[in-house]
N, CA, C and O atoms as CSV, one atom per row, in Angstrom:
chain,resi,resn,atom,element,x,y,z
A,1,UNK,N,N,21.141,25.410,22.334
A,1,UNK,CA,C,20.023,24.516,22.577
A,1,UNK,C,C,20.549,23.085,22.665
A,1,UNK,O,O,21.286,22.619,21.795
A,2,UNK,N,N,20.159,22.414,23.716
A,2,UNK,CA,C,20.585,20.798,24.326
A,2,UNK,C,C,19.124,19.970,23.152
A,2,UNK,O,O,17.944,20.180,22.872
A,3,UNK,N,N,20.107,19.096,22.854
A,3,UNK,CA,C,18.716,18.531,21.932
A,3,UNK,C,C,19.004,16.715,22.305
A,3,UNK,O,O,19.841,16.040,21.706
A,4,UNK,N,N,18.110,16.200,23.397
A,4,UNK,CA,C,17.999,15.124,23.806
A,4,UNK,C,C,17.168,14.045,23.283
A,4,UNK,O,O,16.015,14.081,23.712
A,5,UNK,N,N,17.463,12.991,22.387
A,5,UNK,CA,C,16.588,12.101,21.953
A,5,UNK,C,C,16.862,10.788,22.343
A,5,UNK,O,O,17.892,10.137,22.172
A,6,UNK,N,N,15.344,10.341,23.133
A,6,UNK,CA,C,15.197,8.914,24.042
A,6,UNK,C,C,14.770,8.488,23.222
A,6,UNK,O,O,14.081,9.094,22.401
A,7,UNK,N,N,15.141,6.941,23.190
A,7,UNK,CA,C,14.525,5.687,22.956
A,7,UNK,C,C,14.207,4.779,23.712
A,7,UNK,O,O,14.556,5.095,24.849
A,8,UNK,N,N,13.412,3.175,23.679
A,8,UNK,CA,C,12.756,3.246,24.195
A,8,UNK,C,C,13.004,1.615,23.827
A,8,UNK,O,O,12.834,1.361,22.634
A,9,UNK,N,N,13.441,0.298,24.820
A,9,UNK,CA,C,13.200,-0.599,23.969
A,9,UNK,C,C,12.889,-1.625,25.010
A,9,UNK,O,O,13.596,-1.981,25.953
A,10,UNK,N,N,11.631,-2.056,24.643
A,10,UNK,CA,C,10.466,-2.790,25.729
A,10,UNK,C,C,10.858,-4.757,25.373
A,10,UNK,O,O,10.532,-5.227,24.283
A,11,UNK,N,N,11.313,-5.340,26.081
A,11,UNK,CA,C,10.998,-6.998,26.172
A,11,UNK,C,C,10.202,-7.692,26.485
A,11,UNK,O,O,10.346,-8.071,27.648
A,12,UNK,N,N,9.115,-8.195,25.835
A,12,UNK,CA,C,8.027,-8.966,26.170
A,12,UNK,C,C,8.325,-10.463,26.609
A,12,UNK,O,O,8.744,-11.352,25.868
A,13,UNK,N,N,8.060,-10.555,27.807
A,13,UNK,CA,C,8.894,-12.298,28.379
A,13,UNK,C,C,7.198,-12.639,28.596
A,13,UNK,O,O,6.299,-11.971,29.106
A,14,UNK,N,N,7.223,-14.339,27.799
A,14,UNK,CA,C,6.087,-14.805,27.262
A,14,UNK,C,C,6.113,-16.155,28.010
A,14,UNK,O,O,7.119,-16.570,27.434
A,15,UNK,N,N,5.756,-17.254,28.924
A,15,UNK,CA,C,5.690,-18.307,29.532
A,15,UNK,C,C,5.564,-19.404,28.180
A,15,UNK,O,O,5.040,-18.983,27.149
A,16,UNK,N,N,6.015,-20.664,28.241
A,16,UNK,CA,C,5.894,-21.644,27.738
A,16,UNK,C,C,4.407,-21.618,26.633
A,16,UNK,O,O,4.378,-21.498,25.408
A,17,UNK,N,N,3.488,-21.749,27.423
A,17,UNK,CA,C,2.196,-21.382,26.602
A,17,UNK,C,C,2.396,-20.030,26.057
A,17,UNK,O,O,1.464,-19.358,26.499
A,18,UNK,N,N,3.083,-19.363,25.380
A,18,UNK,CA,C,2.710,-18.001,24.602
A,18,UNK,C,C,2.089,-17.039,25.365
A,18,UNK,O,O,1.699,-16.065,24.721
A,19,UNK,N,N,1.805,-17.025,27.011
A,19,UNK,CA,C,1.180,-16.342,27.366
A,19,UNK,C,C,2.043,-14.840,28.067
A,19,UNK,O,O,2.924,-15.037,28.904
A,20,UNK,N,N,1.783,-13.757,27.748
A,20,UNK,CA,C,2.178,-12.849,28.353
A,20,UNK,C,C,2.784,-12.582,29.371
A,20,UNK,O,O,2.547,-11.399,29.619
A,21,UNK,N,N,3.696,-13.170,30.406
A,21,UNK,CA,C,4.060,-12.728,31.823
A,21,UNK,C,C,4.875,-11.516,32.266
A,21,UNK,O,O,5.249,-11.515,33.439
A,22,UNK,N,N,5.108,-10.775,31.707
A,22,UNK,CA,C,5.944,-9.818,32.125
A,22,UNK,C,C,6.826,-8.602,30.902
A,22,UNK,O,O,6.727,-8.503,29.680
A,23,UNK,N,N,7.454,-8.019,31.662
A,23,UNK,CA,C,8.249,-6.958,30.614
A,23,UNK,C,C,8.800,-6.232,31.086
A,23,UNK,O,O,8.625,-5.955,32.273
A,24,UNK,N,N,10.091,-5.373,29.969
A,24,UNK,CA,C,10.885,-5.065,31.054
A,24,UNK,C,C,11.076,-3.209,30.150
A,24,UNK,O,O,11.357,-3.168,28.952
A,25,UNK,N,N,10.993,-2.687,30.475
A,25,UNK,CA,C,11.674,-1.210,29.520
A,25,UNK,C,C,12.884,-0.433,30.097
A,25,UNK,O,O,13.260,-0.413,31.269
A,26,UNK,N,N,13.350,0.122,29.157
A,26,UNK,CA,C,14.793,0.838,28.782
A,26,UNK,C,C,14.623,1.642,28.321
A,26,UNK,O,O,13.859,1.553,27.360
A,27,UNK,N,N,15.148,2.876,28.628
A,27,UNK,CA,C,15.095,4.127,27.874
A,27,UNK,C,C,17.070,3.898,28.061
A,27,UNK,O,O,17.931,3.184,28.575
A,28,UNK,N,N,16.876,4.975,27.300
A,28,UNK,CA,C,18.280,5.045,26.527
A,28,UNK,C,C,18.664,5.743,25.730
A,28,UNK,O,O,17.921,5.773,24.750
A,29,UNK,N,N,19.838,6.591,25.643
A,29,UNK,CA,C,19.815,7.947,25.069
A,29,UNK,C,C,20.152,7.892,23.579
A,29,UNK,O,O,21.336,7.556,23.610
A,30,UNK,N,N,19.786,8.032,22.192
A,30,UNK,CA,C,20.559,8.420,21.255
A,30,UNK,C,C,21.783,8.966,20.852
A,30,UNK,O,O,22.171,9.899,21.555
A,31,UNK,N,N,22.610,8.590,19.767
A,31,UNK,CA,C,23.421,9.401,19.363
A,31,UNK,C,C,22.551,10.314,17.965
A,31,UNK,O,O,21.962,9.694,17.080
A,32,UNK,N,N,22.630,11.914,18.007
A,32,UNK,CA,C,21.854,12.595,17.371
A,32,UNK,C,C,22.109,12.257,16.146
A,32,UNK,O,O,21.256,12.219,15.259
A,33,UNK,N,N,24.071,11.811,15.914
A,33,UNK,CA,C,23.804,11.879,14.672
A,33,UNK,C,C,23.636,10.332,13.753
A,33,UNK,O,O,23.654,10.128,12.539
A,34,UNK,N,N,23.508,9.600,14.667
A,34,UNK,CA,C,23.491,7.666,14.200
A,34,UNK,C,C,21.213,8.192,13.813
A,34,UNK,O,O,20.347,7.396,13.451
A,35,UNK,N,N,21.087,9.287,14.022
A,35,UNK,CA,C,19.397,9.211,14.147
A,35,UNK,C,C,18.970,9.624,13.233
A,35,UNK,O,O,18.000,9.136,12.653
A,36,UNK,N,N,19.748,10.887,12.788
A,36,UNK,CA,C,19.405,11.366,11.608
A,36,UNK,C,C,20.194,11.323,10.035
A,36,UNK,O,O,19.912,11.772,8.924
A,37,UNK,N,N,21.345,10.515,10.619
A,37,UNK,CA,C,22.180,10.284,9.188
A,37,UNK,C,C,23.082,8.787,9.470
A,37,UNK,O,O,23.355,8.468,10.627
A,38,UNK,N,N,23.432,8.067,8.489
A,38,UNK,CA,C,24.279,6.761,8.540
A,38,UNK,C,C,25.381,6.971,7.553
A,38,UNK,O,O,25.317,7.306,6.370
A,39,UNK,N,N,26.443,6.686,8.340
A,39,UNK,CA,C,27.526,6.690,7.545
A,39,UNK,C,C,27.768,5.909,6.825
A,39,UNK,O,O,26.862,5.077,6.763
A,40,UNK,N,N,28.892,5.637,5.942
A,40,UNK,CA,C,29.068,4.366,4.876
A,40,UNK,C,C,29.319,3.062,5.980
A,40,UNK,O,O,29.864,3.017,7.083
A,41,UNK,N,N,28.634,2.014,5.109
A,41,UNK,CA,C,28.657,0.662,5.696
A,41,UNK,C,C,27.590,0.185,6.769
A,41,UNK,O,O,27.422,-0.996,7.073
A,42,UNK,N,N,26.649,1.626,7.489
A,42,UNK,CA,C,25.908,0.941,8.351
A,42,UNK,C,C,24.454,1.623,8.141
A,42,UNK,O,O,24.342,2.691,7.540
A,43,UNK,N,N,23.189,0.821,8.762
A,43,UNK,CA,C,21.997,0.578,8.870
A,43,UNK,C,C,21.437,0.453,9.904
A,43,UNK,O,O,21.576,-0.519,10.646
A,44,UNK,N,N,20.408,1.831,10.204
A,44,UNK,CA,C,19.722,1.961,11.317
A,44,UNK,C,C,18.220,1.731,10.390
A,44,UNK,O,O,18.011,1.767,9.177
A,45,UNK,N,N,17.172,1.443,11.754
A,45,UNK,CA,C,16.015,1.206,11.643
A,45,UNK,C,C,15.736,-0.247,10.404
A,45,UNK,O,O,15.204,-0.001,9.322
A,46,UNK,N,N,16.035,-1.234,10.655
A,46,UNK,CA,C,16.006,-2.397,9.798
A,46,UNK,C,C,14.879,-2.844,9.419
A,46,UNK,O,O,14.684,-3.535,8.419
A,47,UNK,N,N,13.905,-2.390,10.371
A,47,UNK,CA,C,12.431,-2.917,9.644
A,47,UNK,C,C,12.188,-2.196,8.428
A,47,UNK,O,O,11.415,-2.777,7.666
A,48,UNK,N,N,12.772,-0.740,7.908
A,48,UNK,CA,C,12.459,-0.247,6.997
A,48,UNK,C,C,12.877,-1.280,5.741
A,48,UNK,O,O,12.157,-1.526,4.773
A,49,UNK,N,N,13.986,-1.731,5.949
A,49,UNK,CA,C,14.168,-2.270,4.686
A,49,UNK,C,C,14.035,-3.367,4.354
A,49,UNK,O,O,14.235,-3.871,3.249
A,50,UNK,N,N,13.446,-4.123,5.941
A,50,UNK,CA,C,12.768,-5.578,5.547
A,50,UNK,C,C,11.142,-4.821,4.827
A,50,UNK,O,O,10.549,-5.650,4.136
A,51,UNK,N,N,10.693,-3.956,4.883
A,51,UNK,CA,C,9.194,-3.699,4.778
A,51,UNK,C,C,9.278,-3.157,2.949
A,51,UNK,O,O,8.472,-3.306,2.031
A,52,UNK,N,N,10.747,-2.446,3.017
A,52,UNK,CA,C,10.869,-2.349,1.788
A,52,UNK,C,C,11.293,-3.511,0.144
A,52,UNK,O,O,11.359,-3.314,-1.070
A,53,UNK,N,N,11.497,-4.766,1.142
A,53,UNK,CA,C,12.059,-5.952,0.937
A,53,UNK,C,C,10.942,-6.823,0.049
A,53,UNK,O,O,11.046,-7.587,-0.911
A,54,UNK,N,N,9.980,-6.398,0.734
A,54,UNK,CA,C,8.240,-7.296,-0.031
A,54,UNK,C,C,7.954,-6.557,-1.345
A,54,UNK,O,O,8.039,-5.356,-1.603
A,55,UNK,N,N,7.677,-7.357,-1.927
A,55,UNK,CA,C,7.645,-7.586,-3.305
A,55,UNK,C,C,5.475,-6.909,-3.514
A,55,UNK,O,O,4.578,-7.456,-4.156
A,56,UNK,N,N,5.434,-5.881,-2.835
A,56,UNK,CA,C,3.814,-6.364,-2.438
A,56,UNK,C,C,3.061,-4.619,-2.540
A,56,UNK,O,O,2.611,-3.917,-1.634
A,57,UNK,N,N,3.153,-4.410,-3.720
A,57,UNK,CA,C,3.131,-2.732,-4.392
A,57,UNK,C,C,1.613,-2.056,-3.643
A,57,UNK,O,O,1.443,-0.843,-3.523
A,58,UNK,N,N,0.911,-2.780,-3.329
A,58,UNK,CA,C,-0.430,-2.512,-2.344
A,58,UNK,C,C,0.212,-2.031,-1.345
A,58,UNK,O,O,0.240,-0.804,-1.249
A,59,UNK,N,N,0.892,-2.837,-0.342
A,59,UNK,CA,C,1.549,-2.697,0.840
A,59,UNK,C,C,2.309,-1.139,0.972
A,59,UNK,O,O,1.976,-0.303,1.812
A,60,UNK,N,N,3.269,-0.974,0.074
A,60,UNK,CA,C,4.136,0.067,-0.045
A,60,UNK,C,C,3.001,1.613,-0.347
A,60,UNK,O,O,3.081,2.754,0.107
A,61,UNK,N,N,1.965,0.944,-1.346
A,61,UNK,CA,C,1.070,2.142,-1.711
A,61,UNK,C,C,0.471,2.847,-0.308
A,61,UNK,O,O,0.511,4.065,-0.133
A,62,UNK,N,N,-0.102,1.879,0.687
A,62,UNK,CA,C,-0.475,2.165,1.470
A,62,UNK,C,C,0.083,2.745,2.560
A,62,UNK,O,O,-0.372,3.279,3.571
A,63,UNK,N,N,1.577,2.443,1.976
A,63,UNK,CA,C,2.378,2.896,3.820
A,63,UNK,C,C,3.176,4.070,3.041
A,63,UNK,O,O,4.298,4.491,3.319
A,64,UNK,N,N,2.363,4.473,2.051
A,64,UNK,CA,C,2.994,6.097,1.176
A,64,UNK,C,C,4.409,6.277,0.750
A,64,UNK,O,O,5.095,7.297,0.673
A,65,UNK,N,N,4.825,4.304,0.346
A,65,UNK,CA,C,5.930,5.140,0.105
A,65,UNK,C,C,6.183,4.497,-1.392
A,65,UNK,O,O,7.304,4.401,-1.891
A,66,UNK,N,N,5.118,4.126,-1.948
A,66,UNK,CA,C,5.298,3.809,-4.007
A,66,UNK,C,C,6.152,2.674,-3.894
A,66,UNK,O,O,6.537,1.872,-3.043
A,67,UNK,N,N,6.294,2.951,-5.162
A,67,UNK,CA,C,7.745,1.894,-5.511
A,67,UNK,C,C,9.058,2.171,-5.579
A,67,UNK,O,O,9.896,1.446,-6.114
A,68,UNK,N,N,9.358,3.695,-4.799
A,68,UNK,CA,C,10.666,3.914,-4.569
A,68,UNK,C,C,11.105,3.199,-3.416
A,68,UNK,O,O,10.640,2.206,-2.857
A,69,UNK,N,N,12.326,4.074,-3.125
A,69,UNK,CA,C,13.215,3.996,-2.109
A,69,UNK,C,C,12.723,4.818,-0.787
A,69,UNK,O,O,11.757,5.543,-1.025
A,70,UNK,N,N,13.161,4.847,0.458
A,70,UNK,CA,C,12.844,5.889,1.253
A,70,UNK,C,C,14.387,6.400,1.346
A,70,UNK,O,O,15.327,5.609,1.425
A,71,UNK,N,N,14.570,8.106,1.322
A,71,UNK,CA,C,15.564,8.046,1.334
A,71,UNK,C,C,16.425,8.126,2.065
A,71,UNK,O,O,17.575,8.408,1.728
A,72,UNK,N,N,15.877,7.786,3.760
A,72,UNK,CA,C,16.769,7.873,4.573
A,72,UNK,C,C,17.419,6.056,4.966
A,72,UNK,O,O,18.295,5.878,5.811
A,73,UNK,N,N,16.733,4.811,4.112
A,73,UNK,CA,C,17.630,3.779,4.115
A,73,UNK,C,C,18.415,3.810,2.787
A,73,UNK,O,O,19.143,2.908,2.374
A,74,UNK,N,N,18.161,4.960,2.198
A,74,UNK,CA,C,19.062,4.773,0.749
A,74,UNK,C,C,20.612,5.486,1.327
A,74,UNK,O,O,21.461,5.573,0.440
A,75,UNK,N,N,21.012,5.968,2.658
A,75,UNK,CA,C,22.112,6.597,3.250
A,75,UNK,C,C,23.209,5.666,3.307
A,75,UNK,O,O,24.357,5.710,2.865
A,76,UNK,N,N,22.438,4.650,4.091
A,76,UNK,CA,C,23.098,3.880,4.670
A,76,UNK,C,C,23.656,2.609,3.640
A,76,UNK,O,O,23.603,2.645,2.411
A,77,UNK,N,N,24.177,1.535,4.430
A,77,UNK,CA,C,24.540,0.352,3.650
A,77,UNK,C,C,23.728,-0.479,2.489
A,77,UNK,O,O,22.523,-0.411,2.733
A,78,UNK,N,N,23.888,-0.923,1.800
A,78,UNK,CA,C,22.722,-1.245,0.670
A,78,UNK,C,C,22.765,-3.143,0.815
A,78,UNK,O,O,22.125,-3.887,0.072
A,79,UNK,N,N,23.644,-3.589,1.908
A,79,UNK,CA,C,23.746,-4.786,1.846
A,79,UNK,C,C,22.777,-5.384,2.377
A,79,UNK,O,O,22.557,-5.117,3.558
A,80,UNK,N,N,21.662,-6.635,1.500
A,80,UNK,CA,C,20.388,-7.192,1.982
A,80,UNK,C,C,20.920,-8.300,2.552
A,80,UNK,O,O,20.059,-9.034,3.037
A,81,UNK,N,N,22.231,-8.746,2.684
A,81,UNK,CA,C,22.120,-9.678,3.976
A,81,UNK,C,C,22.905,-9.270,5.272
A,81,UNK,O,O,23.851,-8.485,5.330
A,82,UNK,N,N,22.423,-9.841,6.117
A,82,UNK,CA,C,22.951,-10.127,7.539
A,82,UNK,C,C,23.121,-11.066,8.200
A,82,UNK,O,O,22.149,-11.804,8.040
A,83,UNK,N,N,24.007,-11.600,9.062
A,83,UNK,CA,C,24.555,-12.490,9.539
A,83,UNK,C,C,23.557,-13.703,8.912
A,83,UNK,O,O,22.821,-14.488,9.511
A,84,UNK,N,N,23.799,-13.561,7.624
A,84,UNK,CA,C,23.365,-14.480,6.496
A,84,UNK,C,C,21.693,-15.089,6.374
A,84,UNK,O,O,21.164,-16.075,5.861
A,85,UNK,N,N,21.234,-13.903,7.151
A,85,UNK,CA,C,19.765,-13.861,6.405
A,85,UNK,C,C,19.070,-11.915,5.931
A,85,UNK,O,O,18.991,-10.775,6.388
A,86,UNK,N,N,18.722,-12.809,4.652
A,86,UNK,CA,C,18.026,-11.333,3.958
A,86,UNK,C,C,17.132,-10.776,4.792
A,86,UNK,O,O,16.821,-11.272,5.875
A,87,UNK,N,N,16.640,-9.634,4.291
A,87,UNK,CA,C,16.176,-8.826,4.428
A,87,UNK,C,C,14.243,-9.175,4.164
A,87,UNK,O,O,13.267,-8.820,4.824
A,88,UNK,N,N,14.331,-9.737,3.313
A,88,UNK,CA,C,12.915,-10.906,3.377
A,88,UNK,C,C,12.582,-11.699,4.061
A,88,UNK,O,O,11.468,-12.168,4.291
A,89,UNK,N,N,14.046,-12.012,4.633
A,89,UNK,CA,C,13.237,-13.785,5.498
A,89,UNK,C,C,13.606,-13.041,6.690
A,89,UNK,O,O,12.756,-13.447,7.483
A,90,UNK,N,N,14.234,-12.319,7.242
A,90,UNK,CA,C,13.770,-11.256,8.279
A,90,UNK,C,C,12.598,-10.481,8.334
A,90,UNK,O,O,12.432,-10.024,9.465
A,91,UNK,N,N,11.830,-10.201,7.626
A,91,UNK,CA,C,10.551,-9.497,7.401
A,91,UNK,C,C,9.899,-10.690,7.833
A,91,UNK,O,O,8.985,-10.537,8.644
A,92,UNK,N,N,10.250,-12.144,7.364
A,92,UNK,CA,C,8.960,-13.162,7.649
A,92,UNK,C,C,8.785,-13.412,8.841
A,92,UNK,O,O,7.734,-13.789,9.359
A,93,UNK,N,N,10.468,-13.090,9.683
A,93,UNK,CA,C,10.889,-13.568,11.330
A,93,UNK,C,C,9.758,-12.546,12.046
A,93,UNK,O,O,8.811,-12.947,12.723
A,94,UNK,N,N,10.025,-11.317,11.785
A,94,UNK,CA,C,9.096,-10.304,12.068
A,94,UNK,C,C,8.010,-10.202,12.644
A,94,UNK,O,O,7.692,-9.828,13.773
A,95,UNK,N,N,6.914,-10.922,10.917
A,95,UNK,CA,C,5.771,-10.638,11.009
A,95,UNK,C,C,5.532,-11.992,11.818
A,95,UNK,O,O,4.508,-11.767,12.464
A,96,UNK,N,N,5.897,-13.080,12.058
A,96,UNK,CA,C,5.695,-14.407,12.749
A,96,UNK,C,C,5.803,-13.478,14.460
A,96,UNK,O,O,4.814,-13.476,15.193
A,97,UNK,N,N,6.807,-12.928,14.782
A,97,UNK,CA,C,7.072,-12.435,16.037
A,97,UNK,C,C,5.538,-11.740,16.344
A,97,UNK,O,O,4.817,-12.205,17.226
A,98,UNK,N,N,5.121,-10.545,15.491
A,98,UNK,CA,C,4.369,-9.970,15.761
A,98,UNK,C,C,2.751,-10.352,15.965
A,98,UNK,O,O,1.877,-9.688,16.521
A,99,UNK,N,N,2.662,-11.723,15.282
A,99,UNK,CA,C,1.678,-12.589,15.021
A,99,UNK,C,C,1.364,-13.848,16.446
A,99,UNK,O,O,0.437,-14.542,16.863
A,100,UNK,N,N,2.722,-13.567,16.758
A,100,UNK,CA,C,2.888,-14.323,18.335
A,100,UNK,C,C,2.416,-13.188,19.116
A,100,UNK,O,O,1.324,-13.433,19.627
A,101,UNK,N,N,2.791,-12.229,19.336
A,101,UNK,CA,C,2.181,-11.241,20.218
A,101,UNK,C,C,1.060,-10.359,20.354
A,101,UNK,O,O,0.746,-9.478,21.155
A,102,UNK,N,N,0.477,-10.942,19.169
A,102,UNK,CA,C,-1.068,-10.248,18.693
A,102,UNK,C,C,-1.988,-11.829,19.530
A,102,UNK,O,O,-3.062,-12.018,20.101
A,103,UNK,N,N,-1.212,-12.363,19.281
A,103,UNK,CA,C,-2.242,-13.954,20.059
A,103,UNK,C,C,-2.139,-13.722,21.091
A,103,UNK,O,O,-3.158,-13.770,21.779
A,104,UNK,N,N,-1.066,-13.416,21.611
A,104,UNK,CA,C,-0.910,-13.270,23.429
A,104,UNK,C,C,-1.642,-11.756,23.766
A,104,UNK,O,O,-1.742,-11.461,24.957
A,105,UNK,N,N,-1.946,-11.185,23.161
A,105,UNK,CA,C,-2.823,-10.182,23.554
A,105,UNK,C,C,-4.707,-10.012,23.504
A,105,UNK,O,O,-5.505,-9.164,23.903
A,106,UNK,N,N,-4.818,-11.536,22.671
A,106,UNK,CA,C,-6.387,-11.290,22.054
A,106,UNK,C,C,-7.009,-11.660,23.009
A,106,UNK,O,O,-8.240,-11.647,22.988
């Protein structure tokens, strides 16, 4: 059995005013095993551990995952910084991004 997993990664190009103009998508093939396991030293899916990063026990209750760990970012690297910003103030870059693109859509 051939086991093919696409991804999928969309660019929203926004004009001066914040306004929506365009976009571009990519599909693109996975490696099966960077998808389902991380070796020592590296970190896939980063929003998990900016989301796991908030200090905000409502938040976590609601997105079912308590006050543990999830354990597929507990595989990977445990280091909360990156090219010298955490894992928090990346969550803030985030939710600001996503807060820009919820305006350009209302």
């Amino acid at each position: 059995m051939l086991l093919r997993l696409l991804g999928k990664f969309t660019e929203l190009q926004f004009d001066k005013k914040s306004r929506l103009v365009g976009s571009v998508s990519r599909t693109y093939l996975l490696e099966k095993s960077r998808v389902i396991h991380q070796t020592a030293g590296e970190r896939n899916f980063h929003v998990f551990h900016q989301v796991l990063s908030a200090d905000d026990p409502a938040l976590h209750e609601k997105l079912y995952i308590g006050t543990g760990e999830l354990a597929y970012v507990r595989e990977g690297s445990r280091t909360q910084v990156i090219e010298g910003k955490t894992d928090t103030v990346r969550r803030g870059i985030t939710l600001s991004a996503l807060e820009l693109v919820s305006y350009s859509f209302s």
